[in-house]
LUMPARO-554900 format. One record per residue: x, y, z of N, C-alpha, C, O in turn. Coordinates in steps of 0.001 Angstrom, whole numbers, plus 500000, padded with zeros to 6 digits. Atoms other than C-alpha are relative to their C-alpha. Layout:
N
XYZXYZXYZXYZ/...
END
This chain:
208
499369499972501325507608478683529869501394500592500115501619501616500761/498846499439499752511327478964529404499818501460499112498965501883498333/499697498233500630512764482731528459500328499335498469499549499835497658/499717499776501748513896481736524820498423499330499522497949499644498430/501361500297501042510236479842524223499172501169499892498421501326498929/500804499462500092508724482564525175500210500912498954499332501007498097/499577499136501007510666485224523025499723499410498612499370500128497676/500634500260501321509953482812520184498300499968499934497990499819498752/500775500283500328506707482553520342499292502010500270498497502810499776/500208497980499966506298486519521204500150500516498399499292501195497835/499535499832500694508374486675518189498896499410498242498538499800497130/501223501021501114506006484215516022498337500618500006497568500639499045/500838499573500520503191485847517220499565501375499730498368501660499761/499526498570500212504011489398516510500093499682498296499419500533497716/499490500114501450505082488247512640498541499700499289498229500141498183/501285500725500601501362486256512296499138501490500239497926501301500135/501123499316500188499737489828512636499598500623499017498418500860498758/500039499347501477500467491495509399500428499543499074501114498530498935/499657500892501389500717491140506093501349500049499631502081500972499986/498405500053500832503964490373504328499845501431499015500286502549499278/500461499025500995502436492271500920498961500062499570498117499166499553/501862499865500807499455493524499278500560500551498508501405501428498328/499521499733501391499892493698495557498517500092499493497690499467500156/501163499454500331496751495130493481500216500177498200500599501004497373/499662500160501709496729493659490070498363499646499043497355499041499406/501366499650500762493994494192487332499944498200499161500967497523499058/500004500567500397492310491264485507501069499200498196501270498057497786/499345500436500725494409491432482464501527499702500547502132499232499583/499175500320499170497640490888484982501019501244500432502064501071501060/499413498956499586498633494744485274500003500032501478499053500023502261/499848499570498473500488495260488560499322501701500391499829502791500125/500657498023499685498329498742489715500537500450501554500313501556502048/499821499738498262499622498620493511501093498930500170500937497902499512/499511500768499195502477496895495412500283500324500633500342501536500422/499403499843499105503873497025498380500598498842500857499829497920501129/499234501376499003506169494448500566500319500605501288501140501522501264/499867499933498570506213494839504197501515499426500435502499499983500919/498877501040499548508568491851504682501228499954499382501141500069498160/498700500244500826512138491440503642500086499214498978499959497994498872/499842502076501095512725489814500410501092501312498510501069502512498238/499291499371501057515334490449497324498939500341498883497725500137498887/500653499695501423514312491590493961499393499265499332498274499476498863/500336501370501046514114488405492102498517499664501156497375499686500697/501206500863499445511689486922495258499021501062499902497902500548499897/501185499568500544509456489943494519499696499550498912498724498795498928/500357500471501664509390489252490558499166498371500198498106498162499608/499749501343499631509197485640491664498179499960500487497312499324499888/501649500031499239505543486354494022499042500729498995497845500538498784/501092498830501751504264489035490776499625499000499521498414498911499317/500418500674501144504451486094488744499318498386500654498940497461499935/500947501081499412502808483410491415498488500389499789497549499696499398/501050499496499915500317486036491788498709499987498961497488499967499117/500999499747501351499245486306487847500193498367499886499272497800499297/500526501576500688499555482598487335499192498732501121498814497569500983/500865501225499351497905481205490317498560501022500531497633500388501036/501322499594499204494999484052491531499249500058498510498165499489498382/500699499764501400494123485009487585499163499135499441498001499344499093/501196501146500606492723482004486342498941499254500697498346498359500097/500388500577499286490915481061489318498299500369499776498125501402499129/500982499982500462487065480792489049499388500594501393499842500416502523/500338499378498780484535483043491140499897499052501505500354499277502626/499832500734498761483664480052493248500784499505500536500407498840501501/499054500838499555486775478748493954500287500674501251500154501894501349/498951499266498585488577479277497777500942501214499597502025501011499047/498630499154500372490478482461497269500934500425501472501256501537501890/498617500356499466493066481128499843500761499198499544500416498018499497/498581500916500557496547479832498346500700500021500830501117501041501380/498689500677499485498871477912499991501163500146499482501424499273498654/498366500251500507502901478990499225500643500022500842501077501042501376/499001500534498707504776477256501707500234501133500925499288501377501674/499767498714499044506005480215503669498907500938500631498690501471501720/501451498576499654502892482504503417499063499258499247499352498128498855/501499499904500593499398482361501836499542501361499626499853502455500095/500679498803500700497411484576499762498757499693500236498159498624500358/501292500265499432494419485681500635499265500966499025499523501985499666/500314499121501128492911487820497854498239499802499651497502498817499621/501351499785500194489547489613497028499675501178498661500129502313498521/499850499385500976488275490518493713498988501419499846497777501243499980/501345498736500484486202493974492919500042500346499007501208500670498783/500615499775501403484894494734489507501376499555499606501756498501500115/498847500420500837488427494636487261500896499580500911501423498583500418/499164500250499446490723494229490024500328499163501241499420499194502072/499856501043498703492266491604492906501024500919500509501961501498499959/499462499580498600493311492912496231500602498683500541499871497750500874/499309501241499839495968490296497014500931500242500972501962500882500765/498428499794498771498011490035500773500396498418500037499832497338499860/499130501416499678500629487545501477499768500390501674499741501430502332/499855500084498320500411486566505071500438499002500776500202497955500173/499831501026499645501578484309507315499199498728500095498000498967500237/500831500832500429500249480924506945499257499860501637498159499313501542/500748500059498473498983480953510995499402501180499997498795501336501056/501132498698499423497161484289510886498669499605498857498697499196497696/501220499886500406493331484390510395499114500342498654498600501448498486/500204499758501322492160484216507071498786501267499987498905502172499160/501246499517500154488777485960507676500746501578500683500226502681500518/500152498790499399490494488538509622500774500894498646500369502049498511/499388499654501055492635489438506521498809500487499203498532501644498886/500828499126501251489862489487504174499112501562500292498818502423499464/500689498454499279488044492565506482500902500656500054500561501767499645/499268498946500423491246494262506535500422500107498804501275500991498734/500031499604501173491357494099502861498678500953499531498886502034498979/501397499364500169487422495260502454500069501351500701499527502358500246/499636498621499136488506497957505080501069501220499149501303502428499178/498269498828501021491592499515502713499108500122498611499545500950497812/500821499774501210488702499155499727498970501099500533498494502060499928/501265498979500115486230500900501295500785501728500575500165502789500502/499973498595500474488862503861502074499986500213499541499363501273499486/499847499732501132489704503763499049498802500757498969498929501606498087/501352499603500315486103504289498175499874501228500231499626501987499294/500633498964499117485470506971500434500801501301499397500135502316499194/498948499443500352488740508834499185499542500765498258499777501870497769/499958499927501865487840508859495235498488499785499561498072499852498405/501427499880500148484170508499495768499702498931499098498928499219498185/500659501113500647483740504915494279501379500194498984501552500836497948/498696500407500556487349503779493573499788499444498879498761498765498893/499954500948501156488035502285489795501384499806499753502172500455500442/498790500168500322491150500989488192500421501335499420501633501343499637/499300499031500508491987504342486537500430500966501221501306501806501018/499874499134498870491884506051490250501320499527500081502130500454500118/498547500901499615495144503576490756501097500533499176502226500907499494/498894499237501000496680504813487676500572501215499693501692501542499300/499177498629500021496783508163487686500273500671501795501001501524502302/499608499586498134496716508577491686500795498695501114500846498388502305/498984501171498637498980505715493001500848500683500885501649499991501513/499413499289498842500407508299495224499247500498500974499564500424502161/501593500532499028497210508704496821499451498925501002499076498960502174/499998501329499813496775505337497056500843499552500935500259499142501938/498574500262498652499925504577499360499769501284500903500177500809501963/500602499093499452498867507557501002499182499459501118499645499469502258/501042500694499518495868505870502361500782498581500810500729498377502023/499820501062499809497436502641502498501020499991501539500980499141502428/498599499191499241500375504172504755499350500452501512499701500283502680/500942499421498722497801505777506963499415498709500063499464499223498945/500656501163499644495980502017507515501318499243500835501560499128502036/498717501221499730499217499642507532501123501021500577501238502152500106/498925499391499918502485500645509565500528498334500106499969497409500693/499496501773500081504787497197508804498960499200500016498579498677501063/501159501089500446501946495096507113499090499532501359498664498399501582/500859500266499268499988495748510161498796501136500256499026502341500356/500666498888499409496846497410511092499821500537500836499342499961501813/499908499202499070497061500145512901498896501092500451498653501508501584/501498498859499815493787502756512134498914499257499212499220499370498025/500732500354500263490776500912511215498574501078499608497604500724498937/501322499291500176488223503978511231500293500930498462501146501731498080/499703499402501407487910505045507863499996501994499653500592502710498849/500212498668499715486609508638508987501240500574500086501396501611499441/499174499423499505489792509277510344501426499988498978502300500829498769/498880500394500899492119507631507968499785501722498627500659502536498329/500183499243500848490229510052505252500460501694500706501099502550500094/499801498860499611490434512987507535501570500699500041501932501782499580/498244499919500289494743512463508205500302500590498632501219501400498492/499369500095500942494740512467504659499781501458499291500603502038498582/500469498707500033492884515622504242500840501142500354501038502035499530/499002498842499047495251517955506769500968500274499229501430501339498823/498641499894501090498064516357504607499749500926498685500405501942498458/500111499371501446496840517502501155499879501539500434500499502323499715/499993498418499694496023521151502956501504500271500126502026500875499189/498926500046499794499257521059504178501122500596499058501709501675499127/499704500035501343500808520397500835499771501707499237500590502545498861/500093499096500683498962522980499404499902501531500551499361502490500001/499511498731499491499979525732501610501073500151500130501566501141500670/498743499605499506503189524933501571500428500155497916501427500868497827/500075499763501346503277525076497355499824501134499357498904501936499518/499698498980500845504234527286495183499021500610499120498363499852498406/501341499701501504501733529328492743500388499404498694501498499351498164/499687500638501655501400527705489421500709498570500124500608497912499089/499493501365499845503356524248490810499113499014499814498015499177500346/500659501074499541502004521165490443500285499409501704501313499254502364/499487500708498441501484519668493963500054498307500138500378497713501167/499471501125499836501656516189492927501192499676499901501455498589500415/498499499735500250505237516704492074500648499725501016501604498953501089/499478499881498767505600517574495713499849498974500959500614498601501848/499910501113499177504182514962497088500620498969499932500650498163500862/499326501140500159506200512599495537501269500000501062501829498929501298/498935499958499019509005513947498259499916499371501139500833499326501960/500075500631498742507270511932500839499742498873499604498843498343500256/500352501035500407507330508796498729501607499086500230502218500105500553/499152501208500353510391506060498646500201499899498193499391500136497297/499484499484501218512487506040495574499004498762499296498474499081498232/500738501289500577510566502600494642498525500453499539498094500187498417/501190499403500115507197504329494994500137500859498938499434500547497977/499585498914501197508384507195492605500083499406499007499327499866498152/499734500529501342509484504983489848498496499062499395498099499032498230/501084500311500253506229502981490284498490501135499368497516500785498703/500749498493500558504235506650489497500439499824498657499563499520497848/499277499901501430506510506693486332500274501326500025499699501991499164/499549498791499574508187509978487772501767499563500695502252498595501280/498655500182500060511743510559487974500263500226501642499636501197502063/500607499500498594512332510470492207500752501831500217501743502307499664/500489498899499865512069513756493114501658500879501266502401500242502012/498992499606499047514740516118495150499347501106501110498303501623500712/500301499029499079514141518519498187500756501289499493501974501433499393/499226498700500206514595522080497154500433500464501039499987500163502146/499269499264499047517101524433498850498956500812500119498335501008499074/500084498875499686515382527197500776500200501401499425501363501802499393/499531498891500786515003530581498915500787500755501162500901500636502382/498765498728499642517424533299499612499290501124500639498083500997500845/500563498831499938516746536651500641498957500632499529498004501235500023/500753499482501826515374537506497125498404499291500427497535499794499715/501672500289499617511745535837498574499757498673499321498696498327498800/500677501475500533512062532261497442498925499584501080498450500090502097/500997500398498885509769529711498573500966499558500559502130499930500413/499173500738498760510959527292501396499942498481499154499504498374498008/499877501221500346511535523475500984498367499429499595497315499786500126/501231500479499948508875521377499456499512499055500655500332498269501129/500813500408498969506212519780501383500313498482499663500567498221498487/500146501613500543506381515840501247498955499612501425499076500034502575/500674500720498749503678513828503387500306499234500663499558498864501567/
END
């Protein structure tokens, strides 16, 4: 094989391992989760939100829940109110997708003790949390759920030794979020405090 086929196809099959995005939208078409792996402007997110609610929503239990959109495919799995929805390349393994979706549900599970849509709403910083510890660039990277839960554990100690009395520590964690993630919370993004003084401040806050 020549040197540039091979780099493409290194290249091709390096791209077919992860997902583009996983977006996590409730039956009435509330976005509760997104995330994009892959490069894309603003509009082509808005653009996949609104493929998402007008082509997975109306779809009936028995139907294939694989869609064809030229570029990628959706591969999406529903639990009680909500669809777990990744874009992926149209050459990677459908079946292997849907187990690493069932795999990011059942941390999710494990995390919140029998995940529901309100866990999403008031803990979507949690949520990417988890998700963060599974996926690094829409790929999987830790599959054991034990461990994923345990990372996430150290962090929250962490957190809360490095926190102030009387603070909220979700506040703080938002410092280890992306300004996109922050606004998705419905929290203003967040700044790193200066270091106290002499006088016995605390130190900087913790972000995960």
């Amino acid at each position: 094989m020549a040197g540039g086929d091979y780099a493409d196809a290194k290249k091709t099959g390096a791209a077919a391992c992860g997902w583009d995005f996983i977006v996590l939208i409730s039956r009435q078409g509330k976005i509760r989760l997104s995330e994009f792996f892959s490069s894309y402007t603003e509009s082509e997110k808005r653009r996949i939100l609104r493929d998402i609610a007008a082509d997975v929503l109306p779809r009936q239990p028995k139907m294939c829940n694989i869609i064809e959109k030229g570029s990628y495919k959706m591969v999406y799995r529903r639990y009680a109110s909500l669809y777990f929805v990744a874009g992926v390349p149209t050459n990677m393994n459908e079946l292997i997708v849907l187990e690493q979706i069932h795999l990011f549900v059942e941390a999710l599970d494990g995390y919140f003790n029998s995940v529901c849509e309100l866990d999403l709403v008031f803990s979507l910083h949690k949520s990417l949390l988890i998700l963060f510890e599974m996926f690094i660039g829409g790929m999987l990277c830790e599959s054991n759920k034990r461990e994923v839960l345990k990372q996430i554990g150290e962090a929250e100690e962490l957190v809360e030794q490095m926190a102030n009395p009387g603070e909220d520590t979700a506040s703080q964690l938002d410092d280890g979020l992306s300004f996109q993630e922050q606004f998705q919370l419905g929290r203003k993004p967040g700044r790193q405090r200066p270091t106290g003084g002499a006088g016995g401040g605390g130190g900087p806050r913790g972000g995960m």
